[in-house]
mmCIF file of the C-alpha atoms, coordinates in Angstrom:
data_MODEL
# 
_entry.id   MODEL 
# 
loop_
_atom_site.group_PDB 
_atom_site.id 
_atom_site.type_symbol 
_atom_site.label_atom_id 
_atom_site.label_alt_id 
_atom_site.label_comp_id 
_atom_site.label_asym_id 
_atom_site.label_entity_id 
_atom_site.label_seq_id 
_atom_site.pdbx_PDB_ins_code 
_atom_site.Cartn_x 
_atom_site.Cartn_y 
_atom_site.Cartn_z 
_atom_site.occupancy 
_atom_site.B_iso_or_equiv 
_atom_site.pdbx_formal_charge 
_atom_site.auth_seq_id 
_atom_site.auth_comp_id 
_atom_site.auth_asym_id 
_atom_site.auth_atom_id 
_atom_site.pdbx_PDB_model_num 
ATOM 1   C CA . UNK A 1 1   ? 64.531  108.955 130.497 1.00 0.00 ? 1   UNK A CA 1 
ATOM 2   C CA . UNK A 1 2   ? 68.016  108.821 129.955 1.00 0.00 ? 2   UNK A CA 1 
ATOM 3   C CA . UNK A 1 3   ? 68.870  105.883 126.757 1.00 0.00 ? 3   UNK A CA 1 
ATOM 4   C CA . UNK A 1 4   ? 72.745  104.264 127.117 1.00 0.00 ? 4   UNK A CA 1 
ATOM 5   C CA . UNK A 1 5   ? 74.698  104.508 124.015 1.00 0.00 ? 5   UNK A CA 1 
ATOM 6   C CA . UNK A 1 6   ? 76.137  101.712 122.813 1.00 0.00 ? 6   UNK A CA 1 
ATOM 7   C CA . UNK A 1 7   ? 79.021  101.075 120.476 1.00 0.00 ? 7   UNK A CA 1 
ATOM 8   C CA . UNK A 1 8   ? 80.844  97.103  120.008 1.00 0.00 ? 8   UNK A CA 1 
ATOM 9   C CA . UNK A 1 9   ? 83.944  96.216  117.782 1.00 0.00 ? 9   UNK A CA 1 
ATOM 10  C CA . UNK A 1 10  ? 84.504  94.239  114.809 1.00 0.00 ? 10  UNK A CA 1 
ATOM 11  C CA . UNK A 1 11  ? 87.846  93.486  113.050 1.00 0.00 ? 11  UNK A CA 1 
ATOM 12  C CA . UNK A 1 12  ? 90.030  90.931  111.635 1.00 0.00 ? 12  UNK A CA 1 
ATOM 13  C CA . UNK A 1 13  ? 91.970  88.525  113.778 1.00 0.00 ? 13  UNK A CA 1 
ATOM 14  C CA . UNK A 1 14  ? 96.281  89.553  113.677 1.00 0.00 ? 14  UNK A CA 1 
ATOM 15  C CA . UNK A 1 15  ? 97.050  87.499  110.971 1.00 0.00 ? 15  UNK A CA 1 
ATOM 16  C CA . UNK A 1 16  ? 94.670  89.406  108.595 1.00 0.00 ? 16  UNK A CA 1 
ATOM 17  C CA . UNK A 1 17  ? 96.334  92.875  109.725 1.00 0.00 ? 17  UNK A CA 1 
ATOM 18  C CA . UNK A 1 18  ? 99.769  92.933  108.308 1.00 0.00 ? 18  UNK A CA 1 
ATOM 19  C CA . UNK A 1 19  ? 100.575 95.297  106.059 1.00 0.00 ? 19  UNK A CA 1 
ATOM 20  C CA . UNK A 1 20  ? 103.853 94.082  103.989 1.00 0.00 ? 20  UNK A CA 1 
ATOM 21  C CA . UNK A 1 21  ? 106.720 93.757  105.799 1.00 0.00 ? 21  UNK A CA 1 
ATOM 22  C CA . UNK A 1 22  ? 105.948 95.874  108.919 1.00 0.00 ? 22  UNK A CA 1 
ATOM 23  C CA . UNK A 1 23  ? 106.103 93.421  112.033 1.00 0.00 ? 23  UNK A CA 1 
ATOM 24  C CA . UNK A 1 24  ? 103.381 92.970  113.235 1.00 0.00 ? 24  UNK A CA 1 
ATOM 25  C CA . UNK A 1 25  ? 104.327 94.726  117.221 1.00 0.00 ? 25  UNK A CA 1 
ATOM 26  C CA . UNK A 1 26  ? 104.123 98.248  114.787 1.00 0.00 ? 26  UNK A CA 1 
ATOM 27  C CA . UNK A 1 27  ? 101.024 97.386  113.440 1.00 0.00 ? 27  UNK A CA 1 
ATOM 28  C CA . UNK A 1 28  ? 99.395  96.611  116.688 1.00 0.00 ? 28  UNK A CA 1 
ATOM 29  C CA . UNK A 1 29  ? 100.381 100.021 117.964 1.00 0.00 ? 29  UNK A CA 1 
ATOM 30  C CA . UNK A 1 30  ? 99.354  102.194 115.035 1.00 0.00 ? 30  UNK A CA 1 
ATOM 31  C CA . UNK A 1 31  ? 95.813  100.565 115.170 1.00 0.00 ? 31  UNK A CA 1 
ATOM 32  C CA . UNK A 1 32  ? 95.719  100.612 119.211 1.00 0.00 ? 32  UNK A CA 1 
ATOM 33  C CA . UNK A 1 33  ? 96.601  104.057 119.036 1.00 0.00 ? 33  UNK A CA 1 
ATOM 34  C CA . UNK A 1 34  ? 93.877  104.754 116.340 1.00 0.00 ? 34  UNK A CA 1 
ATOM 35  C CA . UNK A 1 35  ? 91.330  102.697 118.052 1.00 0.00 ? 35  UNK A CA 1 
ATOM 36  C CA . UNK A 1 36  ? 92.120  104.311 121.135 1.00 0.00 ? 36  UNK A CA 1 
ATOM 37  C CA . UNK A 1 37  ? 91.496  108.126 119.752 1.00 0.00 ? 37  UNK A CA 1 
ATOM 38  C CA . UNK A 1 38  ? 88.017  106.691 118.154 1.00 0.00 ? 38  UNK A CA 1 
ATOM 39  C CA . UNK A 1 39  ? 86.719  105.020 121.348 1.00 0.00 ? 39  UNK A CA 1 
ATOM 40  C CA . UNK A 1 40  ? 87.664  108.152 122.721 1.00 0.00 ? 40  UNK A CA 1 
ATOM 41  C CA . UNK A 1 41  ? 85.667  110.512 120.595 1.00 0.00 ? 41  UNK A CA 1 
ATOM 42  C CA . UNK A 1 42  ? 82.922  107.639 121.048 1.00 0.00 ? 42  UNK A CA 1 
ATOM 43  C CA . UNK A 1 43  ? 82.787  108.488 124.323 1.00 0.00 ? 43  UNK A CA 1 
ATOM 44  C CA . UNK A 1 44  ? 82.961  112.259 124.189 1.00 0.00 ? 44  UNK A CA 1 
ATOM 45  C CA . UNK A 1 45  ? 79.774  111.857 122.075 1.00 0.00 ? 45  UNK A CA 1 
ATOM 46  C CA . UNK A 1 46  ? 77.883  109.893 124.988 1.00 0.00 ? 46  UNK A CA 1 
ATOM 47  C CA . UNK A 1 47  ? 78.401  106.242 124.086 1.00 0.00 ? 47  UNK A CA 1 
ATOM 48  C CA . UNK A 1 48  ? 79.316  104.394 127.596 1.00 0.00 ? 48  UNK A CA 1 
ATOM 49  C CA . UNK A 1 49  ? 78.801  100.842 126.809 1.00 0.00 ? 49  UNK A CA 1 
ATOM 50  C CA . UNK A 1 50  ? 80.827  98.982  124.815 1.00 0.00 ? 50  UNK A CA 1 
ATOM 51  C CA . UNK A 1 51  ? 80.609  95.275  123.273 1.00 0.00 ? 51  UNK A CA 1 
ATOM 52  C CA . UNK A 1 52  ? 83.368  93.546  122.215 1.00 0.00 ? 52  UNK A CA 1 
ATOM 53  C CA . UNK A 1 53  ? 83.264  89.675  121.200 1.00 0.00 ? 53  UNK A CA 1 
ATOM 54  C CA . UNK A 1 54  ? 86.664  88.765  122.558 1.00 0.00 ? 54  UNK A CA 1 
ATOM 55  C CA . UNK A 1 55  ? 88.034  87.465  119.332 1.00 0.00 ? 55  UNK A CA 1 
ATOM 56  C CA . UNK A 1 56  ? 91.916  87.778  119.343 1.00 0.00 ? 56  UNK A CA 1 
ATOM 57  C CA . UNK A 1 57  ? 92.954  90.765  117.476 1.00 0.00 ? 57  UNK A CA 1 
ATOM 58  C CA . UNK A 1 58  ? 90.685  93.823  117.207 1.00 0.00 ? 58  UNK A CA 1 
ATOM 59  C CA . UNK A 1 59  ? 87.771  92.812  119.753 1.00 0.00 ? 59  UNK A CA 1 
ATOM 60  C CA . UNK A 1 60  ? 90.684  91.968  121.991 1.00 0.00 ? 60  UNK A CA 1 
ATOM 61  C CA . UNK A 1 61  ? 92.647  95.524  122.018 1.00 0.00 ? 61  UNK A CA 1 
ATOM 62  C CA . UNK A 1 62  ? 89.545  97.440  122.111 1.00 0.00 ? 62  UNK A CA 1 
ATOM 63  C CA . UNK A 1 63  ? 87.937  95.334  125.085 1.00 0.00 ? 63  UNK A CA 1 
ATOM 64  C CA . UNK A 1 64  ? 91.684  96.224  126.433 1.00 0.00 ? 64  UNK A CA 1 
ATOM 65  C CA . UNK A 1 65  ? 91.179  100.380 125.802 1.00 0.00 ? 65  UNK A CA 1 
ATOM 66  C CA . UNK A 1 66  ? 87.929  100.678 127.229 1.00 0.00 ? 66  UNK A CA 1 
ATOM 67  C CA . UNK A 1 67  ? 88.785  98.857  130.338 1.00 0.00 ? 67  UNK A CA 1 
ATOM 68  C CA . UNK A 1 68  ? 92.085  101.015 130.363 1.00 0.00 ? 68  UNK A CA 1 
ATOM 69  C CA . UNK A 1 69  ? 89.500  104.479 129.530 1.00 0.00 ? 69  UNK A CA 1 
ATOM 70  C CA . UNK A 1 70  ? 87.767  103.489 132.797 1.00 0.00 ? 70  UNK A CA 1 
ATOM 71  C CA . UNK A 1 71  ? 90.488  105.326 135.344 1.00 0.00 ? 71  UNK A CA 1 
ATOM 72  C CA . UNK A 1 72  ? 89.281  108.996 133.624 1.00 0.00 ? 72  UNK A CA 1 
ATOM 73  C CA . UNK A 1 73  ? 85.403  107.400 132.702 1.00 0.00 ? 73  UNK A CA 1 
ATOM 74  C CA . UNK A 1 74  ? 84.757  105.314 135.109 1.00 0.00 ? 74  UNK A CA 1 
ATOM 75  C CA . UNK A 1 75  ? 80.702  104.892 134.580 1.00 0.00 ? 75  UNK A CA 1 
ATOM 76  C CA . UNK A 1 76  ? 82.279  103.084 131.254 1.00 0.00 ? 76  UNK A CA 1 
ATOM 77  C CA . UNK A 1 77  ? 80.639  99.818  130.803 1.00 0.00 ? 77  UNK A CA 1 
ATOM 78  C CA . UNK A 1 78  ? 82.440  96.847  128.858 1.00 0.00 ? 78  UNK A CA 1 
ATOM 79  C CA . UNK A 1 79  ? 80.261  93.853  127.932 1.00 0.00 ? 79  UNK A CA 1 
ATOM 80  C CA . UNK A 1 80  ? 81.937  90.868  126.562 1.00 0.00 ? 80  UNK A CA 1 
ATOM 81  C CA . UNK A 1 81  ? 80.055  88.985  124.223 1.00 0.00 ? 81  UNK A CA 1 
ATOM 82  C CA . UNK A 1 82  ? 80.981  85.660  124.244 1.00 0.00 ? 82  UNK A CA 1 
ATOM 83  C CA . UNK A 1 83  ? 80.134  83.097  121.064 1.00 0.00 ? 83  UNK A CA 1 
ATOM 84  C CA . UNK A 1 84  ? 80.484  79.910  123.429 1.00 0.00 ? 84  UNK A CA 1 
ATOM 85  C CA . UNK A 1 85  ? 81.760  78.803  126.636 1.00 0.00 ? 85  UNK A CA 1 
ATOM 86  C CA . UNK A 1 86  ? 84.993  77.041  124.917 1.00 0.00 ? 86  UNK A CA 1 
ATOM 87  C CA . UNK A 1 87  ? 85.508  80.182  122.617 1.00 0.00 ? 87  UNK A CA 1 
ATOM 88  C CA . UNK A 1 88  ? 89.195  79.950  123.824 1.00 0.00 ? 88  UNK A CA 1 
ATOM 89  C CA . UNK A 1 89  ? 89.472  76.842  124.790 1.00 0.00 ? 89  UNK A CA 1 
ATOM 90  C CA . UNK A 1 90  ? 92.594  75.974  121.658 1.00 0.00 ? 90  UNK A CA 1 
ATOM 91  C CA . UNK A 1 91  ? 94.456  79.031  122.626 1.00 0.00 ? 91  UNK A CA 1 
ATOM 92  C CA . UNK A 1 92  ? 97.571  79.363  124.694 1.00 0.00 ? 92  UNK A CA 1 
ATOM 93  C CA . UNK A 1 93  ? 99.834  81.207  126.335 1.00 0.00 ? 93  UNK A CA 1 
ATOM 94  C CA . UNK A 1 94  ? 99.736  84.670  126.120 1.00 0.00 ? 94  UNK A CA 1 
ATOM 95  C CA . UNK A 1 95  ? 96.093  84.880  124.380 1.00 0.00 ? 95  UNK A CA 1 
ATOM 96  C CA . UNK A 1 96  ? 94.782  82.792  126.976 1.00 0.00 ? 96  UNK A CA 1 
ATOM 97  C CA . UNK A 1 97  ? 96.015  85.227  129.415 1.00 0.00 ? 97  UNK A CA 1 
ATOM 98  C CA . UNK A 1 98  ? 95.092  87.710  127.849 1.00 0.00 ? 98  UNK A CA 1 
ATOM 99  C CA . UNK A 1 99  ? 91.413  86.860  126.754 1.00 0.00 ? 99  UNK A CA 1 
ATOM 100 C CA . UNK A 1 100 ? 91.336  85.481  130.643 1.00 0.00 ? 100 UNK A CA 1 
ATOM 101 C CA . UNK A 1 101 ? 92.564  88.980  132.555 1.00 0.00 ? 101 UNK A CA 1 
ATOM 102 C CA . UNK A 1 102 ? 90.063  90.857  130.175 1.00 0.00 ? 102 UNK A CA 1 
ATOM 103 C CA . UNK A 1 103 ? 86.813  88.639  131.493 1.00 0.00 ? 103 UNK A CA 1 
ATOM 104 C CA . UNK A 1 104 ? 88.120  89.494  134.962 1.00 0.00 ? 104 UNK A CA 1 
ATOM 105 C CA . UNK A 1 105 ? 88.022  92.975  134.533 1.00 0.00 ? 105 UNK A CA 1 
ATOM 106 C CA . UNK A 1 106 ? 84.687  93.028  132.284 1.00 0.00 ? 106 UNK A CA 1 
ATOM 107 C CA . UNK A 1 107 ? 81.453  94.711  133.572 1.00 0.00 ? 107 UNK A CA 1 
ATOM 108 C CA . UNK A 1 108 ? 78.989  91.930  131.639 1.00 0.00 ? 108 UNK A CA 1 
ATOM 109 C CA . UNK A 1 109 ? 80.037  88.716  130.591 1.00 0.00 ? 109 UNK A CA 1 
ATOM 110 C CA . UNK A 1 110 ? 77.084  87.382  128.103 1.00 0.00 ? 110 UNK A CA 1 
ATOM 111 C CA . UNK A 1 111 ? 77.197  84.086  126.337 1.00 0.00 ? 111 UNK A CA 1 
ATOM 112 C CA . UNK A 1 112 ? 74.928  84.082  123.303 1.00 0.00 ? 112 UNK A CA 1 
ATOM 113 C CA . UNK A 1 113 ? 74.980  80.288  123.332 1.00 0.00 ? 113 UNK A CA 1 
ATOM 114 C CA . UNK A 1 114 ? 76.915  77.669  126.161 1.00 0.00 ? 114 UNK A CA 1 
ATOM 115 C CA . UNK A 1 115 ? 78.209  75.387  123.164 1.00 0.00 ? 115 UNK A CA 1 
ATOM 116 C CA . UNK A 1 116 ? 80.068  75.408  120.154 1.00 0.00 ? 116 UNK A CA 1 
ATOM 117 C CA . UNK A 1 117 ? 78.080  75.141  116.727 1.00 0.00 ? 117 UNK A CA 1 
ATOM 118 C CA . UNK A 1 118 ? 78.561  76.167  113.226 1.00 0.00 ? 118 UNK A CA 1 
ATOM 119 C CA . UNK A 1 119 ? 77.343  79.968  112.850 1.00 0.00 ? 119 UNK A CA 1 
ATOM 120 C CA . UNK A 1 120 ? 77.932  80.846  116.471 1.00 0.00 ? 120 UNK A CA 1 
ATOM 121 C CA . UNK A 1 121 ? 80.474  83.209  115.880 1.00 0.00 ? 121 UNK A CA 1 
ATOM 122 C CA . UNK A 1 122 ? 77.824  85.042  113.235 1.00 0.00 ? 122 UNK A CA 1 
ATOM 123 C CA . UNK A 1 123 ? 75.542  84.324  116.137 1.00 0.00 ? 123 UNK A CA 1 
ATOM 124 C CA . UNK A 1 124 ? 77.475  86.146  118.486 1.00 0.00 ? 124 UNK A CA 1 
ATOM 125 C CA . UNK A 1 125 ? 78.045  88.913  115.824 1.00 0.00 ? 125 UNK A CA 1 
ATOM 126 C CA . UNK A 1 126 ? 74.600  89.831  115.220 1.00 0.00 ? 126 UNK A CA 1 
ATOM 127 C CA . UNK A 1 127 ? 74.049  90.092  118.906 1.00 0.00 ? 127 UNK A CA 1 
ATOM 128 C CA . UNK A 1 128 ? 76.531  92.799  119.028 1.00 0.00 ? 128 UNK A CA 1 
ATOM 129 C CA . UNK A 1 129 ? 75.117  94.776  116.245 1.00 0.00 ? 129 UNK A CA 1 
ATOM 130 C CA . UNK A 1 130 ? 71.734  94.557  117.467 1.00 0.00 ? 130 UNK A CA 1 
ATOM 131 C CA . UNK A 1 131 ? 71.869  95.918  120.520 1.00 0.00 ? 131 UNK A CA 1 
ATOM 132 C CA . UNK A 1 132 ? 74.294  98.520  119.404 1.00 0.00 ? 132 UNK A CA 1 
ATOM 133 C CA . UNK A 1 133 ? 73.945  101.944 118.238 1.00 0.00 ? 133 UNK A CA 1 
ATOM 134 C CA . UNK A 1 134 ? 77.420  102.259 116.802 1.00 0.00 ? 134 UNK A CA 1 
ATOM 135 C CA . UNK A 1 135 ? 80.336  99.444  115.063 1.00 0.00 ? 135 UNK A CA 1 
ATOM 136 C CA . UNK A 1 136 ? 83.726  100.884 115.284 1.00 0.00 ? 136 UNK A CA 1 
ATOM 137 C CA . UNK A 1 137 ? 85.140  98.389  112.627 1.00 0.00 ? 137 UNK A CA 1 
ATOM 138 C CA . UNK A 1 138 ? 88.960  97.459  111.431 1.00 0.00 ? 138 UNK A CA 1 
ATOM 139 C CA . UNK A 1 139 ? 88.299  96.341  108.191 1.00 0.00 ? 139 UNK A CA 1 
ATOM 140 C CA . UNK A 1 140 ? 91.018  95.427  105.562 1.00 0.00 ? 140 UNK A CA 1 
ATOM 141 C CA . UNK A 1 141 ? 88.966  95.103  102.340 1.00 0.00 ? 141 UNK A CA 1 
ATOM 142 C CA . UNK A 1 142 ? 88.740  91.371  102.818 1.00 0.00 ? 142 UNK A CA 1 
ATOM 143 C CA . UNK A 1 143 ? 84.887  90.087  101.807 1.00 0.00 ? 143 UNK A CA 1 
ATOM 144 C CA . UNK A 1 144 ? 85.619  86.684  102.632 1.00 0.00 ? 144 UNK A CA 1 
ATOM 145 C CA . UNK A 1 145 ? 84.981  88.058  106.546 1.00 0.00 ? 145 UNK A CA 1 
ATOM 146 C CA . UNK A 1 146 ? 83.456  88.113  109.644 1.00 0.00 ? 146 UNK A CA 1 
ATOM 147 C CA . UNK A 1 147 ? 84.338  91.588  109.809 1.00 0.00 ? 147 UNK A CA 1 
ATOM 148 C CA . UNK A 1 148 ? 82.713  91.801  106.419 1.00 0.00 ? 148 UNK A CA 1 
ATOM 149 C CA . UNK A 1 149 ? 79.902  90.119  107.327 1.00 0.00 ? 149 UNK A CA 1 
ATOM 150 C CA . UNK A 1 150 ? 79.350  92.227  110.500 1.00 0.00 ? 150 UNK A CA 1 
ATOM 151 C CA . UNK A 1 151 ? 79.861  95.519  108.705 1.00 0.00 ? 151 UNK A CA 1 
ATOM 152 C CA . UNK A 1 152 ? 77.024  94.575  106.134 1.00 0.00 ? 152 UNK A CA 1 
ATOM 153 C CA . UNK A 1 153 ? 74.637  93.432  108.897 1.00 0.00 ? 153 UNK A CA 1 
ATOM 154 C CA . UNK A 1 154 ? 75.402  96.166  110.631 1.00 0.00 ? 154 UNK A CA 1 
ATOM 155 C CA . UNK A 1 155 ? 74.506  98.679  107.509 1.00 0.00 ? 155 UNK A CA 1 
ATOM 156 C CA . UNK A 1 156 ? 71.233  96.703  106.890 1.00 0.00 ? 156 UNK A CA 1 
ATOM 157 C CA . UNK A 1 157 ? 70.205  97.374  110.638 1.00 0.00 ? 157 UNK A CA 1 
ATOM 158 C CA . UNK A 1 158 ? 70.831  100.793 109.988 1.00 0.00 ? 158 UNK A CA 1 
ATOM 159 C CA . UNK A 1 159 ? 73.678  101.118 112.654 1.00 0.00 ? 159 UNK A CA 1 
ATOM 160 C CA . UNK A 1 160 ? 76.245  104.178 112.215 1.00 0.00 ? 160 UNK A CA 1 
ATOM 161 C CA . UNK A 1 161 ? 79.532  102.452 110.886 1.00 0.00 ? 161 UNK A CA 1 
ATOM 162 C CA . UNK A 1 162 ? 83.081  103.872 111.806 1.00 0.00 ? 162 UNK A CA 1 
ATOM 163 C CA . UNK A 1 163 ? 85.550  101.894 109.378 1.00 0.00 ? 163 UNK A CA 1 
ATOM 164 C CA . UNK A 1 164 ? 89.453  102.391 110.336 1.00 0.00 ? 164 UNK A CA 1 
ATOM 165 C CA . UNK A 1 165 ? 91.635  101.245 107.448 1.00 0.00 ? 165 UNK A CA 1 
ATOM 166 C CA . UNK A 1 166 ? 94.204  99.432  109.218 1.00 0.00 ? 166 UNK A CA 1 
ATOM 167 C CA . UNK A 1 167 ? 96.858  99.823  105.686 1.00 0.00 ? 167 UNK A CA 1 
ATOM 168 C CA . UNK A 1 168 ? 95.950  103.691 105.744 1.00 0.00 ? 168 UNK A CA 1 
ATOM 169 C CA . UNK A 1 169 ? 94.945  104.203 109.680 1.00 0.00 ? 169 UNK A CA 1 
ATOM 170 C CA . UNK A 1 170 ? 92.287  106.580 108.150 1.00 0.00 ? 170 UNK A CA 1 
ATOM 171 C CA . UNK A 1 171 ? 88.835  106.303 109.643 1.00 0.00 ? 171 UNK A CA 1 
ATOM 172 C CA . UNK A 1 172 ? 86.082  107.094 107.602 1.00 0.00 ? 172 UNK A CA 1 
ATOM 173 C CA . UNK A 1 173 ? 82.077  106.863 108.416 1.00 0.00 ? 173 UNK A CA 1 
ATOM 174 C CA . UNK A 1 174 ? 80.301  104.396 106.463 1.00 0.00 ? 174 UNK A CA 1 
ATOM 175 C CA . UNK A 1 175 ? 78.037  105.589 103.692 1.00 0.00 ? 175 UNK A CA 1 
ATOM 176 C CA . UNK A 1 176 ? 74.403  103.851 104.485 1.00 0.00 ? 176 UNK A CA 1 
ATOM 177 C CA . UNK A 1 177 ? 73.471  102.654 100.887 1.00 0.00 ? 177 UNK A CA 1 
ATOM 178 C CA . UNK A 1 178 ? 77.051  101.848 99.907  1.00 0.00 ? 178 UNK A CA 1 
ATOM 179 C CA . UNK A 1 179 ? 78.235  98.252  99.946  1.00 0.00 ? 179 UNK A CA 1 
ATOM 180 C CA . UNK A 1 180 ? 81.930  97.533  101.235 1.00 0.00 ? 180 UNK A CA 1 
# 
């Protein structure tokens, strides 16, 4: 019986990601091109499925790569985990569009809940982890986090845990009985 692998995203949203002065355009590209060379070994080590949760930011660019990775692997799978129908419903312009052309292009859209309420998002996050194998996180040191919170969940589930520095652009796996 052959078992998917499965591997979803976690990181902060752009405003957490800036790194002194650097604009923010570099930033985006260092990490994209980081993310992009750790999906990529994520794949060449059998994971085919990937969850992101369609936050802007990190979930965002990686939904974007694997959708991108599908031309040379096409029996990719992106699922889009969705916290709430209205999830974007405040945004505009150019993350609408964007958040909007990646759901077109998605394999699975799930919604772990139809409406807004407070803890959806961690809601949302713990579906991910759970029926993941692997978290490929961007995580800035920042405890006071979703990201945070995701990466410990994801360590108490016992889930392998691939943290990219995004100061650094090193990526390191997470120790299992080490707290971040």
């Amino acid at each position: 019986m052959f078992i998917l692998k499965t591997c979803c995203f976690t990181g902060h949203r752009p405003t957490l990601l800036s790194r002194g002065g650097e604009r923010y355009d570099v930033i985006y590209q260092n990490l994209r091109e980081v993310l992009k060379i750790q999906i990529t070994v994520a794949v060449l080590s059998g994971y085919k499925h990937f969850i992101s949760g369609m936050a802007m930011g990190i979930d965002q660019i990686a939904a974007e790569i694997v959708l991108e990775m599908k031309a040379e692997y096409p029996d990719l799978i992106l699922e889009c985990a969705l916290p709430c129908t209205s999830q974007s419903e405040r945004w505009a312009g150019q993350d609408e569009l964007r958040y909007h052309n990646v759901l077109e292009k998605a394999d699975r859209i799930t919604y772990v809940n139809f409406h807004y309420y407070p803890g959806c998002f961690a809601d949302r996050n713990h579906y991910m982890v759970d029926h993941s194998d692997m978290i490929i996180a961007i995580f800035n040191g920042t405890k006071r986090s979703g990201t945070y919170q995701t990466i410990n969940y994801a360590m108490k589930q016992g889930r392998k845990v691939m943290l990219i520095d995004p100061h650094t652009l090193h990526a390191t796996l997470a120790q299992q009985n080490t707290e971040h």
